[in-house]
DSSP file (Angstrom, degrees, kcal/mol; ACC not computed):
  #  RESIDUE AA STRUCTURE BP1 BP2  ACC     N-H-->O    O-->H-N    N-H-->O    O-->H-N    TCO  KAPPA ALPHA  PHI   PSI    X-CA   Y-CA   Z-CA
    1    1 A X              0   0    0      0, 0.0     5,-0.2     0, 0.0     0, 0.0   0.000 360.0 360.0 360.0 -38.7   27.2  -98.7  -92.7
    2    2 A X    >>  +     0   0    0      2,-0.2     3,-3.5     1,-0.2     4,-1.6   0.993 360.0  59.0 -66.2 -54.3   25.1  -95.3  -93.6
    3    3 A X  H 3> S+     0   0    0      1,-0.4     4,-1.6     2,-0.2     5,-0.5   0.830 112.9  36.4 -52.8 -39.1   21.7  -98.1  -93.3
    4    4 A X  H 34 S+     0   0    0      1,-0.2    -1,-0.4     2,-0.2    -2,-0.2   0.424 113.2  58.2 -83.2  18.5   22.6  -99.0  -89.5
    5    5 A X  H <> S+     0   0    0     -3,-3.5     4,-2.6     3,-0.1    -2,-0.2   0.492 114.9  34.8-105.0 -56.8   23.6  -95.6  -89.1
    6    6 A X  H  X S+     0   0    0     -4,-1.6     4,-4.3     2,-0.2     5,-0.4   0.996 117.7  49.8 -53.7 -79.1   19.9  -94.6  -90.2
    7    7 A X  H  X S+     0   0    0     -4,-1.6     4,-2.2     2,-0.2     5,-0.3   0.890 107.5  57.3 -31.0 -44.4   18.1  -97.5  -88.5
    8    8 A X  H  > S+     0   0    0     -5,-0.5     4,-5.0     2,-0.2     5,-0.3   0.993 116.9  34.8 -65.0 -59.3   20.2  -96.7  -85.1
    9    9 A X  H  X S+     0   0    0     -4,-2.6     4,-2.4     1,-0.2    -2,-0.2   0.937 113.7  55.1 -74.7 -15.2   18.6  -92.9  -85.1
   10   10 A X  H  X S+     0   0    0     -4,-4.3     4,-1.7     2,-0.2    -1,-0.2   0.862 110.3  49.9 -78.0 -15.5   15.1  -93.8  -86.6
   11   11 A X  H  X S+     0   0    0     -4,-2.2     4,-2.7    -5,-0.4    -1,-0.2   0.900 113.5  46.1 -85.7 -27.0   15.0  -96.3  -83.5
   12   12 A X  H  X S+     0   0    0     -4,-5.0     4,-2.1    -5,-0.3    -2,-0.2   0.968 110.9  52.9 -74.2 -26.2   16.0  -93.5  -81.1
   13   13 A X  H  X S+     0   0    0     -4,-2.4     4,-1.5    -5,-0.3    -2,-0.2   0.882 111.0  45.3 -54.6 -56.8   13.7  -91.5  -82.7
   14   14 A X  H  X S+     0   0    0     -4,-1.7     4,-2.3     1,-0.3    -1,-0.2   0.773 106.6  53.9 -14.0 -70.8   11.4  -93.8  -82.1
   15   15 A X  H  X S+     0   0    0     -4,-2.7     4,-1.8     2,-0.2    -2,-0.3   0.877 109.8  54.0 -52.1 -41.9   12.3  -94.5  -78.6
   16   16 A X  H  X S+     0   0    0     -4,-2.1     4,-1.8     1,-0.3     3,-0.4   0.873 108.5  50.1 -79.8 -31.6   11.9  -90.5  -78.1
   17   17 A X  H  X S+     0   0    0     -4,-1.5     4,-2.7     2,-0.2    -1,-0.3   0.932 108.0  50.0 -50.7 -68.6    8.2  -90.6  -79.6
   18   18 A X  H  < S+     0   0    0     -4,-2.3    -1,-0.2     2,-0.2    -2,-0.2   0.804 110.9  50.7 -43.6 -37.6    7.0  -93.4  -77.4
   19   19 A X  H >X S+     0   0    0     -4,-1.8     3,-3.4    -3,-0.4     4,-1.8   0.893 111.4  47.6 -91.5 -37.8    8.5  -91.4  -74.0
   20   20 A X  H 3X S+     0   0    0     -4,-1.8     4,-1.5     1,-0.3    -1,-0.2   0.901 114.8  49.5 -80.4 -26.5    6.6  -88.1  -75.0
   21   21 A X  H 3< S+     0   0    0     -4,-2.7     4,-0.3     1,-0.2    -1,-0.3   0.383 109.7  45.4 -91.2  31.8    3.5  -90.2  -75.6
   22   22 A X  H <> S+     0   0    0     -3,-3.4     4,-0.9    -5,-0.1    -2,-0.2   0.572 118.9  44.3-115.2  -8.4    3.6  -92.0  -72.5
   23   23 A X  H  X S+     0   0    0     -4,-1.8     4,-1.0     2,-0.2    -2,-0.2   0.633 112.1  52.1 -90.6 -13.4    4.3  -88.3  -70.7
   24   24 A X  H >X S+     0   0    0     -4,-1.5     4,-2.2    -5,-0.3     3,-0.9   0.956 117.5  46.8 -76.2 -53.6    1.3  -86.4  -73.0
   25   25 A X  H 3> S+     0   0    0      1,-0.3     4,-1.9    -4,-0.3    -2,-0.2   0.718 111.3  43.3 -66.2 -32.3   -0.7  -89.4  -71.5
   26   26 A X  H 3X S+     0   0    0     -4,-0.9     4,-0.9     2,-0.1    -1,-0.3   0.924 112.3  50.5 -79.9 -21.8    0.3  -89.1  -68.2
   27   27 A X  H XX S+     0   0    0     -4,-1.0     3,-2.3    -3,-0.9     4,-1.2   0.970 121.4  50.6 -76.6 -82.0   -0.1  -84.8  -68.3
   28   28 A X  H 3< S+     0   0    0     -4,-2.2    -1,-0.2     1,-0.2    -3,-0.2   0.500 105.6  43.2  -6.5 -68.0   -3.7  -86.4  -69.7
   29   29 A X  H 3X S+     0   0    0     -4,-1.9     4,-1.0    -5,-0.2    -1,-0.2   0.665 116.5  48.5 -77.2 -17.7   -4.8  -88.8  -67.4
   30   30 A X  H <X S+     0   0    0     -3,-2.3     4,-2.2    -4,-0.9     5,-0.5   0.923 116.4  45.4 -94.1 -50.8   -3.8  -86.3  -64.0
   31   31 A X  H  < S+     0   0    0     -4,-1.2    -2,-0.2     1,-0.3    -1,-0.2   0.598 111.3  48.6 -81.4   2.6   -5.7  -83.0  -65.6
   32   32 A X  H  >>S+     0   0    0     -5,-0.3     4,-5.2     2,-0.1     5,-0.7   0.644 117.0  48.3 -86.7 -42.2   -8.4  -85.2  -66.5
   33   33 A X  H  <5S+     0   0    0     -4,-1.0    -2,-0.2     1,-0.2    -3,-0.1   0.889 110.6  46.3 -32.7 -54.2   -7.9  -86.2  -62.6
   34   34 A X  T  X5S+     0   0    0     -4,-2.2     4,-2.9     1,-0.2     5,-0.2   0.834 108.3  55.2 -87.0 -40.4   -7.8  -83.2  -61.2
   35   35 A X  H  >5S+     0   0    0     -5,-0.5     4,-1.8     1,-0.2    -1,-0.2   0.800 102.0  54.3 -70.6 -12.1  -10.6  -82.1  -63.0
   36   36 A X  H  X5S+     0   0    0     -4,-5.2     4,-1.1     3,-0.2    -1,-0.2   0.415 116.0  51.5 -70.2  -6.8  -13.0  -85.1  -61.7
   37   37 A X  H  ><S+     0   0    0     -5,-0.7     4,-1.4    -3,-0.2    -2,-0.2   0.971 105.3  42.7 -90.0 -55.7  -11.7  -83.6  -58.5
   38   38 A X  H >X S+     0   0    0     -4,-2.9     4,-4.3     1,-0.3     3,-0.9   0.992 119.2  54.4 -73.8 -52.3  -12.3  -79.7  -58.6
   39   39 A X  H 3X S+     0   0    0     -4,-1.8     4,-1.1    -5,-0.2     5,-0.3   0.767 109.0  47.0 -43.9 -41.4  -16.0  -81.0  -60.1
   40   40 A X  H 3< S+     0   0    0     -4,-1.1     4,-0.3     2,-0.2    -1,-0.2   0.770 110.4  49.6 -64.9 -40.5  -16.6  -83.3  -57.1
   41   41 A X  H <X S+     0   0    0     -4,-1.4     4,-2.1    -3,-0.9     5,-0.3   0.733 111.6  49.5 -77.1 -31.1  -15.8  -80.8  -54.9
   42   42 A X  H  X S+     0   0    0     -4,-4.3     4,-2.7     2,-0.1     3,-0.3   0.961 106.1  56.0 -50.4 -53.5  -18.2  -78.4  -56.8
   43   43 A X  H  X S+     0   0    0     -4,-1.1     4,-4.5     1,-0.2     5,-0.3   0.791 111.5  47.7 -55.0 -48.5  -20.8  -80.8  -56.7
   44   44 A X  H  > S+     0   0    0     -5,-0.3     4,-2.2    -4,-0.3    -1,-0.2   0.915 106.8  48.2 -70.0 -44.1  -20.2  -80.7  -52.9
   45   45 A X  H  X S+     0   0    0     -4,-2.1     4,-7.1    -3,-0.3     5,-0.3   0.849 113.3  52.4 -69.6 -54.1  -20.1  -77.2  -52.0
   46   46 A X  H  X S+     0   0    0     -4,-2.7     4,-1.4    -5,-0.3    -2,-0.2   0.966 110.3  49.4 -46.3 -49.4  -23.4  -76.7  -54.1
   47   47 A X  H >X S+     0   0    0     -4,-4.5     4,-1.3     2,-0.2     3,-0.9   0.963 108.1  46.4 -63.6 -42.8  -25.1  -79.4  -52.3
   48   48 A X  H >X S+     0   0    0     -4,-2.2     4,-3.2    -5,-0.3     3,-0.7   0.934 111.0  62.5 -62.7 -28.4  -24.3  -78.4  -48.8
   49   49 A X  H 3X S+     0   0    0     -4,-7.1     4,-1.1     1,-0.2    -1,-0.3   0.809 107.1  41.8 -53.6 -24.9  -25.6  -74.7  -50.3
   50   50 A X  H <X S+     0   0    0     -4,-1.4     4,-0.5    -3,-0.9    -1,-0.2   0.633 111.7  54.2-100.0 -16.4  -28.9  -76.0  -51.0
   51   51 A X  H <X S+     0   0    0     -4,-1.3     4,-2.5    -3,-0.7    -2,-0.2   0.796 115.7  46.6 -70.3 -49.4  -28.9  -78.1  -47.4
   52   52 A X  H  X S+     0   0    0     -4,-3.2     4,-4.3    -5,-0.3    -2,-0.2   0.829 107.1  48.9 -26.6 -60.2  -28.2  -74.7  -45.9
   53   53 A X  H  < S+     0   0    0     -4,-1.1     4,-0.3     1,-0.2    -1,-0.2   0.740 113.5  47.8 -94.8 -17.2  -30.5  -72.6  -47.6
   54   54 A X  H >< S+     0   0    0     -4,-0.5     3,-1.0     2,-0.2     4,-0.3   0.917 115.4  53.9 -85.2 -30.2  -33.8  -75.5  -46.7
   55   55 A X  H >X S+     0   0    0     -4,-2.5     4,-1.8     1,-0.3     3,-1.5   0.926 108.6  44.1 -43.8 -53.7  -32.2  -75.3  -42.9
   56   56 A X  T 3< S+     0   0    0     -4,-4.3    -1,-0.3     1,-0.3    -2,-0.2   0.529 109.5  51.1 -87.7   7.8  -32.4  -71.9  -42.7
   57   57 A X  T <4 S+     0   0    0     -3,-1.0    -1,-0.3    -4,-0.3    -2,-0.2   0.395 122.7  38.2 -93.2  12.5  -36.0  -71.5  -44.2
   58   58 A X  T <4 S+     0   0    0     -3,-1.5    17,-3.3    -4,-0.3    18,-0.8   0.690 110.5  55.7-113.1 -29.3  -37.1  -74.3  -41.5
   59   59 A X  E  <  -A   74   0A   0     -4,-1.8     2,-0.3    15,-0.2    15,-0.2  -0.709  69.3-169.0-113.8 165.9  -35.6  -73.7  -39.1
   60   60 A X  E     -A   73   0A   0     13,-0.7    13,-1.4    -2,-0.3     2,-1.0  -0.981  17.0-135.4-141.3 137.7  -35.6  -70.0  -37.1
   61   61 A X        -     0   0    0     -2,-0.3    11,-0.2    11,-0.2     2,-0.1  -0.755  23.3-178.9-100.0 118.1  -33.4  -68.8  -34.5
   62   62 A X        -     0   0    0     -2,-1.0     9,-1.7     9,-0.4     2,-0.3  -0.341  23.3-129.1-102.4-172.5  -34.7  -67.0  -31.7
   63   63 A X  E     -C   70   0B   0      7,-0.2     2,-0.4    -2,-0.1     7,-0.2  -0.910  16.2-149.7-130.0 144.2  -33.2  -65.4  -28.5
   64   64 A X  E >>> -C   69   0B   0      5,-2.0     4,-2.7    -2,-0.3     5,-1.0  -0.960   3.0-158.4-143.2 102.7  -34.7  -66.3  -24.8
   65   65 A X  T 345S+     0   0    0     -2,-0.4    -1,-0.2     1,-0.3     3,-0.0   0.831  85.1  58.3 -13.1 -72.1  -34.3  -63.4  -22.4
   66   66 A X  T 345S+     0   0    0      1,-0.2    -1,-0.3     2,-0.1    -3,-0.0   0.666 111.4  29.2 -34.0 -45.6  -34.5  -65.5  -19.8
   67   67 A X  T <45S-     0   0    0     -3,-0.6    -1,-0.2     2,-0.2    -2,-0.2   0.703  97.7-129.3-120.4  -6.8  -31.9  -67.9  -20.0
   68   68 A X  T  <5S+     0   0    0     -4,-2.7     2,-0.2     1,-0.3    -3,-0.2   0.444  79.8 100.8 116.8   5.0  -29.3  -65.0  -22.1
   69   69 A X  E   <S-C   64   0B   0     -5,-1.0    -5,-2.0    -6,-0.0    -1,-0.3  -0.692  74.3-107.2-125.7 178.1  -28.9  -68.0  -24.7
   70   70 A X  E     +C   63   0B   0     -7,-0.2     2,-0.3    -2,-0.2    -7,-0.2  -0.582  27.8 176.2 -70.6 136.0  -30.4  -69.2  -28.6
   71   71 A X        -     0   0    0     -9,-1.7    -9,-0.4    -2,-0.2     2,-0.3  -0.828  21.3-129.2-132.9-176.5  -32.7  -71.9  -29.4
   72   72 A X  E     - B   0  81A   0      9,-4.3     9,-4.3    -2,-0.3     2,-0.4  -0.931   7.9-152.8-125.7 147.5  -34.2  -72.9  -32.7
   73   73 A X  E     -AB  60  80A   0    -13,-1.4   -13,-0.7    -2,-0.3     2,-0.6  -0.961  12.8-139.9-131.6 121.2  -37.5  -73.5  -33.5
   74   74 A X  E  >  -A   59   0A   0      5,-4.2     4,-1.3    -2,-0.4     5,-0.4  -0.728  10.6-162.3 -96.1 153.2  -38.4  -75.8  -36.3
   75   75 A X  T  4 S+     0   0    0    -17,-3.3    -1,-0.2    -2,-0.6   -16,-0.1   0.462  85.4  51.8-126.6 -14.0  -41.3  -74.0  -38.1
   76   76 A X  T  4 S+     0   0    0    -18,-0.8    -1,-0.1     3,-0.1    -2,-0.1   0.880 122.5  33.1 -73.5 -42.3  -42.6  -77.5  -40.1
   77   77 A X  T  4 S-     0   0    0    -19,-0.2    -2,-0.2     2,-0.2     3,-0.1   0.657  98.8-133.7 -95.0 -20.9  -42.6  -79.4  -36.9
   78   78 A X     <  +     0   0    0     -4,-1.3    -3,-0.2     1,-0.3     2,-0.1   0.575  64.1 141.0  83.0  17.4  -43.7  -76.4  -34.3
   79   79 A X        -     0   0    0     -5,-0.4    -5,-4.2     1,-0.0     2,-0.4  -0.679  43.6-148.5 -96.3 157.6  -40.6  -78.0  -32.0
   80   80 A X  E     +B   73   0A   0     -7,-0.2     2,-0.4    -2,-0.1    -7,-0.3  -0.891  17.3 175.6-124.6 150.5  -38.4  -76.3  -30.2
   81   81 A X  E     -B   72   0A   0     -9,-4.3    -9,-4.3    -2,-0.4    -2,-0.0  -0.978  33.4-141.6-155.7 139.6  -34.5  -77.1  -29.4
   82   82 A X              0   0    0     -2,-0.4   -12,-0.2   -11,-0.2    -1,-0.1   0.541 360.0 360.0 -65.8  -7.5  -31.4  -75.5  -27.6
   83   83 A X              0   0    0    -11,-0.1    -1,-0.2   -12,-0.0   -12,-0.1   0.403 360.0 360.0-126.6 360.0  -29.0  -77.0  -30.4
């Protein structure tokens, strides 16, 4: 009786080991998630800074008395545009 008495808690014991490693694996697999995530979104912000920072050496904005509004002038191509 004590040996099925043993056997019965070392299989819950068991059982309780198996459910905390399938819940360390799930806390794992989501902070590995989340960290492919915040990195992607680094990745992202950085690039559009560096898209930014060749726009605004290329381009220049000036101001036209005349018409009270902005244009840009792209300073590679010598063109000039209202948008």
């Amino acid at each position: 009786m004590r040996n099925a008495a043993e056997a019965l808690l070392a299989e819950e014991e068991r059982k309780k080991e198996i459910i905390q490693a399938k819940k360390d694996s799930t806390y794992t697999e989501r902070a590995i998630a989340a960290a492919l995530s915040l990195q992607k979104m680094y990745y992202t912000w950085k690039a559009v800074q560096a898209v930014r920072q060749v726009a605004f050496q290329v381009y220049l904005k000036h101001f036209d008395p005349n018409y009270h509004q902005y244009y840009w002038e792209n300073t590679r191509l010598g063109t000039t545009s209202w948008r």
